[in-house]
C-alpha positions in Angstrom: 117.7 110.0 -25.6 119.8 107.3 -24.2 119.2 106.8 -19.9 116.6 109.7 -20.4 115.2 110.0 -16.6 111.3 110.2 -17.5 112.0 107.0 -19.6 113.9 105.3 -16.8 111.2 106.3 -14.3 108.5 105.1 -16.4 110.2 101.7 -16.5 110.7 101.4 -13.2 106.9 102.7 -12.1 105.8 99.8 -15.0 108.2 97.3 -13.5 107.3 97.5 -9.6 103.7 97.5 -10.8 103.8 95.2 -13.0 105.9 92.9 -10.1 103.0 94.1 -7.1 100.7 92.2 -9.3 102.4 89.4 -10.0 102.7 88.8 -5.9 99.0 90.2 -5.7 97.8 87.1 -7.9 100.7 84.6 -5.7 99.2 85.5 -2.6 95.4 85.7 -3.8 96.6 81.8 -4.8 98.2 80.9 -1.6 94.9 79.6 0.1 94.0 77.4 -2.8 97.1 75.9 -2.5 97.6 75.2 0.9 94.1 75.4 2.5 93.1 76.9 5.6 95.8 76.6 8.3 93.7 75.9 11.8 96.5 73.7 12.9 99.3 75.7 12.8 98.5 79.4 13.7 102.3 80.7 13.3 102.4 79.6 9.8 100.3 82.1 7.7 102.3 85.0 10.0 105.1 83.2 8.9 104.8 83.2 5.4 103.4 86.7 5.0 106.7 88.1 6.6 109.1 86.5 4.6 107.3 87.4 1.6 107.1 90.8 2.8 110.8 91.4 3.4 111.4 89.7 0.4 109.1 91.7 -1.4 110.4 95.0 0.3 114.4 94.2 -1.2 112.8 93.7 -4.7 110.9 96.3 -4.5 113.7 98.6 -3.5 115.8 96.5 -5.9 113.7 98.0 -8.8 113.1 101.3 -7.2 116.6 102.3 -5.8 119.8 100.7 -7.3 120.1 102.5 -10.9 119.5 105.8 -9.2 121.8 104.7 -6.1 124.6 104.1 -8.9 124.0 107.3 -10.3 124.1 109.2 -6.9 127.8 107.5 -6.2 128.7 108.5 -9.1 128.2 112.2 -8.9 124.8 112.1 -10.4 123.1 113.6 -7.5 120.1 115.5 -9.1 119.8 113.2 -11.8 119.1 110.0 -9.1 116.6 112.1 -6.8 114.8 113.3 -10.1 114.5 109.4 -11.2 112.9 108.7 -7.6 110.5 111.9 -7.9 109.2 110.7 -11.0 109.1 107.0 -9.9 107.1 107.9 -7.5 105.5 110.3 -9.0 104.3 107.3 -11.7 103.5 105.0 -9.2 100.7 107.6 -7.7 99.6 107.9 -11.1 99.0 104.1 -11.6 97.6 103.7 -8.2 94.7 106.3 -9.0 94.2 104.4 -12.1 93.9 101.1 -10.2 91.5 102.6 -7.5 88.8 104.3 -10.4 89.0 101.1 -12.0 88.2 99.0 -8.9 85.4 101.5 -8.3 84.0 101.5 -11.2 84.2 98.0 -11.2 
């Protein structure tokens, strides 16, 4: 049972969604905190960018590094099963999140 892939999948779907939300509700905040920005129209570009890319290494961070280390180490159809399913449990979360937003 130990490093099972649908396990390690599941974690990692749980994990990036579980992290999406957490900027979701940071950015959501962001006005509140620093107002509308009719002075300085580079800032907001600014800061969405660098949270973006930032976002982007986490998210590939979570994603991509156990089943990287597994590739390198011979573990070829082990990582791109991992991925599969990953992604795989993302689409299933994201159809959860859209019917409960529509039937909201």
């Amino acid at each position: 049972m130990k490093n099972n892939p649908k396990l390690i999948a599941l974690a990692q779907a749980v994990g990036l969604t579980a992290y999406i939300m957490l900027v979701a509700l940071f950015m959501k905040s962001l006005q509140n905190w620093f107002g509308p920005q009719k002075d300085d129209p580079i800032l907001a570009p600014m800061i969405f960018l660098l949270m973006f890319i930032i976002s982007a290494l986490v998210s590939s961070s979570i994603m991509l590094a156990y089943p990287v280390i597994l590739f390198f180490k011979g573990k070829r159809k082990t990582a791109i099963k991992i991925v599969l399913m990953s992604t795989g449990w993302l689409a299933v979360f994201l159809i959860a999140i859209m019917l409960i937003a529509i039937n909201k």
